[in-house]
N, C-alpha and C positions, 0 to 999 in steps of 0.2 A: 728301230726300237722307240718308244716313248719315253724311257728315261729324260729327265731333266739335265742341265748342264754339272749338276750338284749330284748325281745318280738318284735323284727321285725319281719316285713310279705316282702319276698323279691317279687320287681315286675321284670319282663319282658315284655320288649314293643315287637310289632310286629314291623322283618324290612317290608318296602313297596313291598317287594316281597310278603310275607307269606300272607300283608294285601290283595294284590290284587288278591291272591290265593283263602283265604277265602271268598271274594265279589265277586268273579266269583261263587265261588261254593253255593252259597245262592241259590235259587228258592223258588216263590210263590210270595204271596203277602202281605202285612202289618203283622199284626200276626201271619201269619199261613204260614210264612219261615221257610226255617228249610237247613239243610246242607246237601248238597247231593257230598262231597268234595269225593274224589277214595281213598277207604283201603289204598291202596300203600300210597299213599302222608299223609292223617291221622296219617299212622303208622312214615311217616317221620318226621313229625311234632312233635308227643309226643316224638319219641326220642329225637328230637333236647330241647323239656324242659326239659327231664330226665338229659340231660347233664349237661342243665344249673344251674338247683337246685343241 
């Protein structure tokens, strides 16, 4: 779990890059969007939280 020693749950906001990253990468329509973001940038993203936590 990531809880803290004090039972926190740490957030991270998205910067307005990452946001507008993710909203391009959306397709479809009301429910049945889904992320069609590219491996490469994916893979850059989870490292960027890996670091953070």
């Amino acid at each position: 779990m990531n809880l803290s020693p004090h039972g926190y749950l740490a957030l991270i906001s998205l910067s307005p890059r990452w946001e507008q990253t993710f909203a391009e990468s959306m397709v479809g329509e009301g429910d049945a969007r889904t992320l069609a973001m590219q491996p490469s940038k994916l893979s850059e993203f989870v490292s960027l939280v890996r670091e953070r936590f």
